[in-house]
C-alpha positions as CSV (number, residue, x, y, z in Angstrom):
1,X,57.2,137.9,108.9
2,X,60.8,139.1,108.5
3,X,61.9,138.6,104.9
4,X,65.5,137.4,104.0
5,X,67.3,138.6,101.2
6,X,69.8,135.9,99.2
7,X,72.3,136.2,97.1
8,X,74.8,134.4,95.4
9,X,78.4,135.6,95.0
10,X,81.6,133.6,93.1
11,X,84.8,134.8,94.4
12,X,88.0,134.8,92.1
13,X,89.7,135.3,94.7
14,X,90.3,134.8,98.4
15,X,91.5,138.2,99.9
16,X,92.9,137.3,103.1
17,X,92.4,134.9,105.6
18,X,90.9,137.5,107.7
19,X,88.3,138.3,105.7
20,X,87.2,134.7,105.0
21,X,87.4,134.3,109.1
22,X,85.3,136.7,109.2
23,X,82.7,136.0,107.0
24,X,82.6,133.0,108.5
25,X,81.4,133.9,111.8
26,X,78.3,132.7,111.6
27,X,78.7,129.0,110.2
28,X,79.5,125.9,112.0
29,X,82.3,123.7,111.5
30,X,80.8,120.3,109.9
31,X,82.0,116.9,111.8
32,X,84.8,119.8,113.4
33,X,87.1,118.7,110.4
34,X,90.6,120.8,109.8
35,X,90.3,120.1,105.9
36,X,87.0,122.1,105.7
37,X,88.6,125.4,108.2
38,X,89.2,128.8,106.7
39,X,92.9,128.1,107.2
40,X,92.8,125.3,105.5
41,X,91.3,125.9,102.7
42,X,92.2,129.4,101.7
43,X,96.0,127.9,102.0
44,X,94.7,125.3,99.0
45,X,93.3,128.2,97.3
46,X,96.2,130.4,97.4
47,X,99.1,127.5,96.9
48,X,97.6,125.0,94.4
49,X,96.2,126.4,92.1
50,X,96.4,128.9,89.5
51,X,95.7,132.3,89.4
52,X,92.2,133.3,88.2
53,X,90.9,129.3,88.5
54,X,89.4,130.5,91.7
55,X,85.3,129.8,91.6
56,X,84.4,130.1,95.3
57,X,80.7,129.8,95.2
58,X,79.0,131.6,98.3
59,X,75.3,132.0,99.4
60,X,74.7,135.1,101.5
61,X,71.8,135.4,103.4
62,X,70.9,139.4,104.1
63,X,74.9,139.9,103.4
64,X,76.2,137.1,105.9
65,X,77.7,134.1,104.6
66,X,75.3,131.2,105.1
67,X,76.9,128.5,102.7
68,X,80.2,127.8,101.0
69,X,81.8,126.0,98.5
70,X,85.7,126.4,98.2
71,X,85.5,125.4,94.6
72,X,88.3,126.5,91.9
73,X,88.2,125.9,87.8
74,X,90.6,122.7,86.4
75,X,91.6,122.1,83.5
76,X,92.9,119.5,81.0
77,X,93.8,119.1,77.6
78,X,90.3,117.1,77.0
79,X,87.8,119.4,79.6
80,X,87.3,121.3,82.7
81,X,85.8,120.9,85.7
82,X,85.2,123.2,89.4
83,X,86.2,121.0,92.3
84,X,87.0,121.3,95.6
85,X,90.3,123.5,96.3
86,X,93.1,121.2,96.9
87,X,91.3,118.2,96.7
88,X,93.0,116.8,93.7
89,X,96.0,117.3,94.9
90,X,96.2,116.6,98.5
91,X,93.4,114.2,98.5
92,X,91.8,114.7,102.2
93,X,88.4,114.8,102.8
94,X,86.4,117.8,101.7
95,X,83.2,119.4,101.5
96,X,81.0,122.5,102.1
97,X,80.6,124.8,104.6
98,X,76.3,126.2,105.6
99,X,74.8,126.9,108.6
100,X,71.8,124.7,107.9
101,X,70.8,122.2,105.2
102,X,68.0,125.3,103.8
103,X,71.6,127.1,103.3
104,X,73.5,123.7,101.9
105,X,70.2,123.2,99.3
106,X,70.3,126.7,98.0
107,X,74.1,126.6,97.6
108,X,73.8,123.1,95.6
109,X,71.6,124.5,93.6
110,X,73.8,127.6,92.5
111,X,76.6,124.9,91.7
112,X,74.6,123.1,89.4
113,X,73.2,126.2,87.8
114,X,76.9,127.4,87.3
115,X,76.7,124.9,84.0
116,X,79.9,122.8,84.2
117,X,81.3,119.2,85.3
118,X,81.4,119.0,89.5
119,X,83.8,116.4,91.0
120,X,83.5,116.6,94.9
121,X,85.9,114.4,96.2
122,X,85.9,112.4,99.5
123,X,82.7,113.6,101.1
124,X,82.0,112.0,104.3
125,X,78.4,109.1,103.2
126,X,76.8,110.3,106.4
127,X,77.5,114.6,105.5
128,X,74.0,115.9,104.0
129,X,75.8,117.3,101.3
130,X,75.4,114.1,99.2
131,X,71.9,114.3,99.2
132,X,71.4,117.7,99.0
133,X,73.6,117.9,95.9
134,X,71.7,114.8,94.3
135,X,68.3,116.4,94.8
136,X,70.3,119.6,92.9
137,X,71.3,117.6,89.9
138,X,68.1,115.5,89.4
139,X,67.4,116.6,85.7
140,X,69.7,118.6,85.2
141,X,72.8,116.1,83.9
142,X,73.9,112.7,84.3
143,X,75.8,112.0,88.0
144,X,77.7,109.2,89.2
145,X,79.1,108.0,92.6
146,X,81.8,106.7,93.3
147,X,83.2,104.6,96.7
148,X,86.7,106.5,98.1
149,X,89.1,105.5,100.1
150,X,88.2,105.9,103.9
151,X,90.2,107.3,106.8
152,X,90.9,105.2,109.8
153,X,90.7,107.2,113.6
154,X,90.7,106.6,117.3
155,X,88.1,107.6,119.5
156,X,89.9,109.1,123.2
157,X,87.0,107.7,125.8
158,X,89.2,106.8,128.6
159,X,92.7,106.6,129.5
160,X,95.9,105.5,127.7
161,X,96.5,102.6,130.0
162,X,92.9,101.4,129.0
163,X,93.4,102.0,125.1
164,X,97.0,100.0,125.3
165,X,94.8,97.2,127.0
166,X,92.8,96.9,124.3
167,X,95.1,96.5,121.6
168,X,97.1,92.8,121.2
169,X,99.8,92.1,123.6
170,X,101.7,91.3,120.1
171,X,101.7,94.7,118.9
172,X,102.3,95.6,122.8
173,X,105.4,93.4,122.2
174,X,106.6,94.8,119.4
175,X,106.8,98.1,120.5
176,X,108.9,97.5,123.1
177,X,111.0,95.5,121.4
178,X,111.8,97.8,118.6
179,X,112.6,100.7,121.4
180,X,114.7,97.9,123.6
181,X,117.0,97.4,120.2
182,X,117.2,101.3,118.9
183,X,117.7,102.3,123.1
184,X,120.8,99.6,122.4
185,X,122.5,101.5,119.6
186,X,122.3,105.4,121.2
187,X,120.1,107.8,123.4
188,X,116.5,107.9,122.2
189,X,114.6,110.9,122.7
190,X,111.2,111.8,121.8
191,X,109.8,115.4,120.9
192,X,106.7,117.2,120.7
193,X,106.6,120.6,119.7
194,X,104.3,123.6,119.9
195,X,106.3,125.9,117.4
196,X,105.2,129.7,117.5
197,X,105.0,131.6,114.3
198,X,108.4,132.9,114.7
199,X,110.3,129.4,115.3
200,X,108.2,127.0,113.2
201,X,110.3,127.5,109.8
202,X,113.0,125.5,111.5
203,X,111.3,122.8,112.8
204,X,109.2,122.3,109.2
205,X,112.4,122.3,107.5
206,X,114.0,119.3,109.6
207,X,110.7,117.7,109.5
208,X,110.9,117.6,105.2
209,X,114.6,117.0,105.5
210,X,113.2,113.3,107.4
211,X,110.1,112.7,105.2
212,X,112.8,113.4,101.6
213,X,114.7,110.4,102.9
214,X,112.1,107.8,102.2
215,X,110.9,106.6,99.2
216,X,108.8,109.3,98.9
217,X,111.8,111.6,97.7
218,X,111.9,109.0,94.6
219,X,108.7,109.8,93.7
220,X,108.2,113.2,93.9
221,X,105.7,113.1,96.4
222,X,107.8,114.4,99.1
223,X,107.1,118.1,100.4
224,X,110.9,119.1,99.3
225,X,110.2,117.3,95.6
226,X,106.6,118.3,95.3
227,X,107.0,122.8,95.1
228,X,103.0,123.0,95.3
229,X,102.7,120.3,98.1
230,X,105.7,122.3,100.4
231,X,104.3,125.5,99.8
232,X,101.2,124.5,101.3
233,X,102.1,122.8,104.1
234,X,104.7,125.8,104.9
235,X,101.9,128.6,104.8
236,X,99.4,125.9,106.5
237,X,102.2,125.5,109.5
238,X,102.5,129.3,109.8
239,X,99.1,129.4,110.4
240,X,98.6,126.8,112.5
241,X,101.3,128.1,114.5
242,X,100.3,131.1,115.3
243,X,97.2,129.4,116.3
244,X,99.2,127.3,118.5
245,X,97.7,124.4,117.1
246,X,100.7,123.0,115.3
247,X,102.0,120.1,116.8
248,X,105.9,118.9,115.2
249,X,106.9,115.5,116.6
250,X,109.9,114.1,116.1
251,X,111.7,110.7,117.3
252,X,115.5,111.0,117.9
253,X,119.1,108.5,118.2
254,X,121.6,110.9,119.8
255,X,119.7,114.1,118.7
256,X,119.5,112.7,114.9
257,X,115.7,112.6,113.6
258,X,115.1,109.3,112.6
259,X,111.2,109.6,112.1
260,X,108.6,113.0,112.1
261,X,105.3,113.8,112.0
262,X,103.5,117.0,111.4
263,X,100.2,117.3,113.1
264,X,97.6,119.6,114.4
265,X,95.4,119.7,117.9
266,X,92.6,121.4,116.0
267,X,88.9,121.1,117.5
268,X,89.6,118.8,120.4
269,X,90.7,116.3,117.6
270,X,94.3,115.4,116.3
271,X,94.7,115.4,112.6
272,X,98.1,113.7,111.6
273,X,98.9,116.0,108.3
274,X,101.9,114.5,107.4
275,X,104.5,111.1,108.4
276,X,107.8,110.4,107.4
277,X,111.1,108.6,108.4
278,X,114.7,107.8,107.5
279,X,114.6,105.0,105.6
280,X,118.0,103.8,106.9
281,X,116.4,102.9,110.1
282,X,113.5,100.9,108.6
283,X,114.2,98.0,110.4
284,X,113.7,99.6,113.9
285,X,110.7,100.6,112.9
286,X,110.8,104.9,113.9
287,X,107.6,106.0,112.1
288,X,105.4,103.2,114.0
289,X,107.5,104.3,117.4
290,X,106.6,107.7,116.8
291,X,102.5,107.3,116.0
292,X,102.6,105.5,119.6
293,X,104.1,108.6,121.0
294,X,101.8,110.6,119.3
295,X,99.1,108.9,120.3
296,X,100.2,108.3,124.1
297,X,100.3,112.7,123.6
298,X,96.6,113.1,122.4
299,X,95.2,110.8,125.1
300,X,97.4,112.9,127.4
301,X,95.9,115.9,126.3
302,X,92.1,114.8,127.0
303,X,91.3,114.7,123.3
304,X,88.0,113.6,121.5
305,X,89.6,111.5,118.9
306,X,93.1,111.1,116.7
307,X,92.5,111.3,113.3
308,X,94.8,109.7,110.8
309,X,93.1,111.2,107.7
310,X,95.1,109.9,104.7
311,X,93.8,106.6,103.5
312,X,92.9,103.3,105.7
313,X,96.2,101.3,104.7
314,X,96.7,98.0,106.5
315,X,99.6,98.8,108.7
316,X,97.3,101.3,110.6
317,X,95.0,99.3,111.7
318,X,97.7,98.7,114.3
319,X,96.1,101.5,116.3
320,X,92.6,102.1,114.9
321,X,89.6,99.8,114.3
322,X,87.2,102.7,113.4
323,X,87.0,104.3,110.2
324,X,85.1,107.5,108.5
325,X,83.5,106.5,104.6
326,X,83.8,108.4,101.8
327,X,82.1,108.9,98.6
328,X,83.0,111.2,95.3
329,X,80.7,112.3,92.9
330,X,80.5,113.1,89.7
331,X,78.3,115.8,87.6
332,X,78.0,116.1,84.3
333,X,75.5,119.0,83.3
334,X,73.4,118.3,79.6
335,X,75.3,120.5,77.9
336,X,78.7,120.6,75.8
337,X,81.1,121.1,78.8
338,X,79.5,117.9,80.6
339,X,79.3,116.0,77.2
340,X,83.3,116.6,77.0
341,X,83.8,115.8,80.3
342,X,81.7,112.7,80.2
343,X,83.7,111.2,77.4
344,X,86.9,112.9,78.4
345,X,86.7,110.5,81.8
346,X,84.9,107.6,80.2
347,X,88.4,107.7,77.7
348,X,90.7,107.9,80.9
349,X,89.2,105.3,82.8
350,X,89.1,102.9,79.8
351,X,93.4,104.0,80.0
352,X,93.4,103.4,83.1
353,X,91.9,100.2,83.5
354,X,94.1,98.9,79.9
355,X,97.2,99.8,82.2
356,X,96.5,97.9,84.6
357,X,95.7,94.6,83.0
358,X,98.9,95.1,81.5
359,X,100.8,95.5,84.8
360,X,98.8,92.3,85.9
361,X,100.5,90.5,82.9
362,X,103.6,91.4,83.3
363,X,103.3,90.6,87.0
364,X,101.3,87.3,87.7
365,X,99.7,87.4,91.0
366,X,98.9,91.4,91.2
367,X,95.7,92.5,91.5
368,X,95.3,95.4,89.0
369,X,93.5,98.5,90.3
370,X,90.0,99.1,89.2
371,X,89.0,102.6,88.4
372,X,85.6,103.3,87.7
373,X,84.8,106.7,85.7
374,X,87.2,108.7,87.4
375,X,90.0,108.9,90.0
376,X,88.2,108.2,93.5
């Protein structure tokens, strides 16, 4: 019998994305998701967060990486936690990478044992990480889960003709009549680019120029009002460019963007990063035109699915009827740190949840949002 030798290391720090590439040779890509790749996540490790918050917990199996979690330090004025790198800040689905669920139970086990509050946001119900990471914590504190806003997609299993055929001749419709009253006012244009490393600055640049001229400008979520949020997606789209996996769309009125969307073919899957339009032209509709074109492209392409990631709002289910389910949980070890935490979150929600009754009051008719222990 061959004997296996494991250890656990913590990294504080990633040293390049070759070297986690590399070490990652060996593992499989859960569900195929972007938000759980190398390039992914070491561009949330080296762009949102802090120096030194780093806590990168990784199970090595006879020195070869068998199990990761990309997990870095937060804090607050109340407590700390380790969570998911980037997750609290670009709020996509996340997770762990392992090789098999012997690798995922032994990594689980070294989180718990690292003695501090876990939030794990947005992992997919049906990844075996939830249980795994249950079984971990059984004993060891008190843990909570939460429901998390899901992510609607489109599976690619025939032909664009098909998929059109499918969807109401109403939306069908209204498609064509917002492209029959823009075509009226100039030359519309549609673009799709694969940008190499050396040309993608550019193209990025217009695409946040479109995105800062919505409403998102005006409330600092915006990649040119948000520092963090643009440096991230500018190292994650030199990256996927070089890849050739970046995908920059853009929907034009006499060369003028009116609408953009960042995106990667990454996996056989598109993964729609980031949306945005002028809001001038809100009445014609451009980012709606420009997720049909997108979508006409990936079924061009021979794609498995189109994946909106985001959150399921209503006015996508224009396109998608399928959904991927989310949970977040919560750990709070028996010790100070999780005691803190505990009543540190238990304090916020309780905020939270006062806020919103008074927004309700002050506007009859609102449904106030309903947080549950923490952010989910």
């Amino acid at each position: 019998m061959i004997s296996t030798r494991q250890t656990v290391e913590i990294l504080r720090r990633v040293e390049s994305l070759q070297s986690l590439l590399s070490g990652w040779t060996h593992l499989p890509q859960p569900a195929q998701q972007l938000c759980l790749s190398p390039q992914w996540l070491a561009t949330a490790a080296e762009t949102l967060h802090e120096p030194g918050s780093l806590r990168w917990i990784q199970l090595l199996r006879d020195g070869e990486v068998a199990a990761s979690a990309p997990l870095v330090l937060a804090r607050s004025a109340q407590a700390e936690r380790i969570e998911i790198a980037g997750a609290a800040v670009l709020f996509e689905p996340c997770g762990f990478v392992y090789r098999d669920s012997a690798a995922l139970s032994e990594l689980c086990r070294a989180v718990i044992e690292a003695g501090r509050p876990v939030v794990l946001q947005r992992i997919a119900l049906d990844d075996p990480l939830l249980p795994a990471f249950k079984a971990a914590a059984r004993g060891r504190g008190q843990l909570l889960q939460f429901s998390a806003a899901g992510a609607p997609f489109v599976s690619i299993d025939g032909t664009w003709e098909q998929y059109l055929q499918s969807l109401s001749s109403r939306r069908r419709q209204d498609f064509r009549r917002a492209r029959r009253a823009l075509e009226k006012l100039g030359r519309v244009t549609v673009e799709i680019q694969t940008p190499s490393a050396a040309s993608v600055d550019a193209g990025l640049s217009e695409a946040m120029q479109v995105e800062a001229s919505s409403w998102k400008a005006r409330n600092g979520s915006a990649m040119l009002t948000h520092p963090a949020l643009g440096g991230f997606y500018r190292l994650l789209a030199r990256r996927l460019a070089a890849e050739g996996q970046l995908r920059l769309c853009f929907l034009r009125l006499d060369g003028a963007p009116l609408a953009m969307q960042i995106a990667a073919v990454y996996a056989q899957r598109w993964w729609v990063l980031k949306i945005g339009y002028d809001e001038r032209w809100a009445e014609h509709s451009p980012g709606v035109q420009l997720m049909w074109e997108a979508l006409r492209e990936a079924f061009g392409l021979g794609l498995k699915t189109f994946e909106m990631l985001g959150s399921a709002e209503p006015w996508l289910t224009i396109w998608a009827r399928d959904r991927r389910d989310y949970g977040t949980l919560a750990f709070y070890p028996y010790n100070l740190r999780g005691t803190m935490a505990l009543g540190a979150d238990i304090m916020g929600a309780l905020a939270r949840r006062w806020r919103g009754r008074q927004q309700s009051a002050q506007s009859p008719g609102k449904k106030p949002a309903t947080v549950a222990g923490i952010d989910s």
